[in-house]
C-alpha positions as CSV (number, residue, x, y, z in Angstrom):
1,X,-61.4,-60.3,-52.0
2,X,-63.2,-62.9,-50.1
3,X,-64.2,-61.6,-46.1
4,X,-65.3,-64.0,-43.1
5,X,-66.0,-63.4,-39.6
6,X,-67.8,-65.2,-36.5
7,X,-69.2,-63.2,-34.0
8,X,-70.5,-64.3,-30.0
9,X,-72.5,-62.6,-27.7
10,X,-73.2,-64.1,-24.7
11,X,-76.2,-62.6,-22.2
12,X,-76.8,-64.9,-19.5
13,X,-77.6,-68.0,-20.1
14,X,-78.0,-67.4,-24.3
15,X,-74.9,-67.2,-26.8
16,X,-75.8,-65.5,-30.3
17,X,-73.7,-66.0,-33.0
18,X,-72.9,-64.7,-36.4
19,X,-71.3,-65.6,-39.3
20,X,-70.6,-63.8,-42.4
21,X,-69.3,-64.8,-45.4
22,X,-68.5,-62.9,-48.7
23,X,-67.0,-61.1,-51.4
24,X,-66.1,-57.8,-52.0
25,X,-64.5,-56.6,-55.4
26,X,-62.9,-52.9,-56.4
27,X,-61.9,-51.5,-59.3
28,X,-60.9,-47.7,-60.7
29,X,-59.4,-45.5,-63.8
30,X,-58.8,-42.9,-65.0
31,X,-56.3,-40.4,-67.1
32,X,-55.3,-36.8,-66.7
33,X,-53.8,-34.7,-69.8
34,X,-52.0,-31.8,-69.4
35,X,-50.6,-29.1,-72.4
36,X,-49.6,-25.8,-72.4
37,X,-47.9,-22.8,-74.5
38,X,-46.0,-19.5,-74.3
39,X,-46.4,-17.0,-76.7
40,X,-43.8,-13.7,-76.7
41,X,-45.4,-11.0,-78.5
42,X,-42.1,-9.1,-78.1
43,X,-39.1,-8.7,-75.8
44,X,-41.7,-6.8,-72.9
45,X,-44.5,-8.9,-73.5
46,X,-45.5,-12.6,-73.1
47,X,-48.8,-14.9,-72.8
48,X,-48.9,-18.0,-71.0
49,X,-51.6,-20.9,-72.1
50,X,-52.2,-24.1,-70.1
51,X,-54.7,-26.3,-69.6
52,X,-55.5,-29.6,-67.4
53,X,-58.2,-32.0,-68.5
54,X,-58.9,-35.5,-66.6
55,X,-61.1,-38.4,-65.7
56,X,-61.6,-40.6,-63.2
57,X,-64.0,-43.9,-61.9
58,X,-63.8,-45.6,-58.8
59,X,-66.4,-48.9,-58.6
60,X,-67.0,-51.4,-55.9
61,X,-69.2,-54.4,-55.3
62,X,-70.0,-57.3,-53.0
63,X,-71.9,-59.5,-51.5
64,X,-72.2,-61.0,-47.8
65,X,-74.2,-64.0,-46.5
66,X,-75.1,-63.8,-42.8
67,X,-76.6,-66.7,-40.6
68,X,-77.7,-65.9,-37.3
69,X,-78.6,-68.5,-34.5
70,X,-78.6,-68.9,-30.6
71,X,-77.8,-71.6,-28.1
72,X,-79.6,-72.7,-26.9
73,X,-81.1,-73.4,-30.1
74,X,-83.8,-71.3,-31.7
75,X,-84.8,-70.2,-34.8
76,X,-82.0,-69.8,-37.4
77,X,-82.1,-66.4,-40.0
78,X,-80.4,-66.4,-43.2
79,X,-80.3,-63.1,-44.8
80,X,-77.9,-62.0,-47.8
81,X,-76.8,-58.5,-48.6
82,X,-75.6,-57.0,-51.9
83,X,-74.0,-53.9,-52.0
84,X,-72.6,-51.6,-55.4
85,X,-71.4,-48.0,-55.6
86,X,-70.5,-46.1,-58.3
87,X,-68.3,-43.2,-58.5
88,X,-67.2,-41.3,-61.4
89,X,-66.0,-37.9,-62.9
90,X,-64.0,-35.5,-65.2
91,X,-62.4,-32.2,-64.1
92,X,-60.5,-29.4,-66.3
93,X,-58.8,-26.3,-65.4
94,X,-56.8,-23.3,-67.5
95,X,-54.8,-20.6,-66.8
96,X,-53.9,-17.5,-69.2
97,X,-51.3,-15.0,-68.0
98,X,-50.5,-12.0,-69.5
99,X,-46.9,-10.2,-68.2
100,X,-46.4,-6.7,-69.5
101,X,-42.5,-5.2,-69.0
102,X,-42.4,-1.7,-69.0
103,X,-38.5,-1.4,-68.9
104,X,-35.7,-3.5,-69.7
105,X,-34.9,-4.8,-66.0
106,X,-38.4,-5.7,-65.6
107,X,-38.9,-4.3,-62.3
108,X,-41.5,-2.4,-63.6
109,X,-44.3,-4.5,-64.7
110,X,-48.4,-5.4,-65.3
111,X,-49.0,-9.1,-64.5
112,X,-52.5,-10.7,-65.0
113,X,-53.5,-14.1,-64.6
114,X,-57.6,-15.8,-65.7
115,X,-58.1,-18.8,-64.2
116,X,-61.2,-21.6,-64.8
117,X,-61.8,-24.4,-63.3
118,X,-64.9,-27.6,-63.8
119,X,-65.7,-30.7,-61.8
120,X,-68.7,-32.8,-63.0
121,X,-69.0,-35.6,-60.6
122,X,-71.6,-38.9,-60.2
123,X,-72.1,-41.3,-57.4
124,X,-74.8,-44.1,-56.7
125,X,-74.6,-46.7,-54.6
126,X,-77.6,-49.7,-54.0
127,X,-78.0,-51.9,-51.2
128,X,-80.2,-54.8,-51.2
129,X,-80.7,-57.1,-48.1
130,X,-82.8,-60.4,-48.5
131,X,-84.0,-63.4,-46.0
132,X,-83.1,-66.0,-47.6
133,X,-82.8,-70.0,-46.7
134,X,-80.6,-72.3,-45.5
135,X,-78.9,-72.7,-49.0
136,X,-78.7,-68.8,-49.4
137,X,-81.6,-68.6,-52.2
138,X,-84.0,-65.2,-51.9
139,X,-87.1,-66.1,-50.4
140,X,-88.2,-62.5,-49.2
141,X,-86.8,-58.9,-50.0
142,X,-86.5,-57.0,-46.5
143,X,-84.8,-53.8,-47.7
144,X,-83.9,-52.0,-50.9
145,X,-82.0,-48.3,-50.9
146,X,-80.6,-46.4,-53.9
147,X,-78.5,-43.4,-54.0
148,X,-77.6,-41.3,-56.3
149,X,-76.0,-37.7,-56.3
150,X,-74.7,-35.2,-59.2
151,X,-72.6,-32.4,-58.4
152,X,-71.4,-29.6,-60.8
153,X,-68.6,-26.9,-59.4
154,X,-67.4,-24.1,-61.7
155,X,-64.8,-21.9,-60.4
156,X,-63.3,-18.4,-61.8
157,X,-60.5,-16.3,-60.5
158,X,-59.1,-12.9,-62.2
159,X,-55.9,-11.2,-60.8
160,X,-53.9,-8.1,-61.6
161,X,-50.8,-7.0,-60.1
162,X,-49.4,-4.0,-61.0
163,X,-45.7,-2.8,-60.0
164,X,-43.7,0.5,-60.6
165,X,-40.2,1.6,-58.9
166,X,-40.4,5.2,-58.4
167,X,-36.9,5.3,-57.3
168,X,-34.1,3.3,-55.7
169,X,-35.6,3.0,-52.2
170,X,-39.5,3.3,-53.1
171,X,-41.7,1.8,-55.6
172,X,-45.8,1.7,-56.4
173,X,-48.0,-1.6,-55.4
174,X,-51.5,-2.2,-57.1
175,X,-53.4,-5.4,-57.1
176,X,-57.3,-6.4,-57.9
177,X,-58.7,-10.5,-57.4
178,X,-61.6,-11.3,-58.0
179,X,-62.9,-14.7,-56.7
180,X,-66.2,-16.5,-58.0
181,X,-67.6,-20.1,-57.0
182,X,-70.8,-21.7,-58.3
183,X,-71.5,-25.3,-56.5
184,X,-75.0,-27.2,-57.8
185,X,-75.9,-30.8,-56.3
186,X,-78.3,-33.2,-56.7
187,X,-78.9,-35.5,-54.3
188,X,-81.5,-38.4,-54.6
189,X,-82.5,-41.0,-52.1
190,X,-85.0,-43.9,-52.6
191,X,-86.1,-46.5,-49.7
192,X,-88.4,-49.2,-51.9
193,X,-91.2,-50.7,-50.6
194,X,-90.7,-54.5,-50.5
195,X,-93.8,-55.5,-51.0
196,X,-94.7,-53.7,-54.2
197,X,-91.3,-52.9,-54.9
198,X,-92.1,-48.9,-55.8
């Protein structure tokens, strides 16, 4: 949507002002998918499948147009600044269980659970600021920045639980988890030089 603001600072006998007109636009997707399956081997045993897959993209834009002036008067500056970010990325996950009965109640019983999980993410953003005159055309670049970031994430998770009832008022606890994260980022930053641009 369209922005606008006036801003006055007075110190002593000088008021600055400035205005700033613009635009800013947003836009995102996406879609997540999500399927799974149960397979029983026999009465005691069963095997769980699911899975999660998804994408997303979140984009924004803009532009402002500042003028900048002081009574009494002075010198006016017109600058303009264009700013776009980027974001975007997919994820997916499964789980496989495994249940093992070992009587007919169930109370006695072998449970294990697999678990994966991915997120591949990217994200730049530019920012441009130019002086400019009255009629908002680029005379001069002052400033030029690019971002840009990729980040990977993978993470696995194994657990067992094991239970046996040795009687009526006592029974046998086990249990193993094994947690592993892997997290890789690459971050970028580039401030240009305005005169050759590099």
């Amino acid at each position: 949507g369209k922005m606008y603001s006036k801003r006055e600072t007075i110190l002593g006998d000088t008021s600055s002002f400035i205005i700033s007109d613009g635009k800013r636009n947003m836009s995102r997707g996406g879609f997540n998918i999500k399927g799974g399956a149960d397979f029983f081997i026999s009465d005691n045993t069963t095997i769980s499948l699911s899975a999660t897959a998804g994408k997303m993209n979140f984009d924004m834009g803009g532009y402002s147009n500042l003028y900048e002036y002081t009574l009494p008067a002075t010198n006016s500056i017109y600058t303009t600044n264009l700013n776009s970010s980027i974001r975007g990325g997919t994820t997916f996950s499964t789980n496989l269980s495994l249940q093992q009965k070992f009587n007919k109640d169930g109370t006695h019983k072998l449970d294990i659970l697999a678990y994966y999980s991915n997120r591949n993410g990217e994200d730049s953003e530019n920012q441009d600021e130019f002086l400019t005159n009255s009629s908002y055309e680029i005379k001069q670049t002052l400033q030029r920045i690019k971002t840009f970031s990729d980040d990977n994430s993978n993470n696995f998770r194994f657990k067992l639980d094991y239970v046996n009832p040795v009687s009526k008022t006592s029974k046998i606890e086990a249990g193993l988890q094994s947690i592993i994260e892997h997290e890789n980022e690459d971050y970028q930053f580039q401030n240009f030089d305005t005169n050759s641009n590099t």
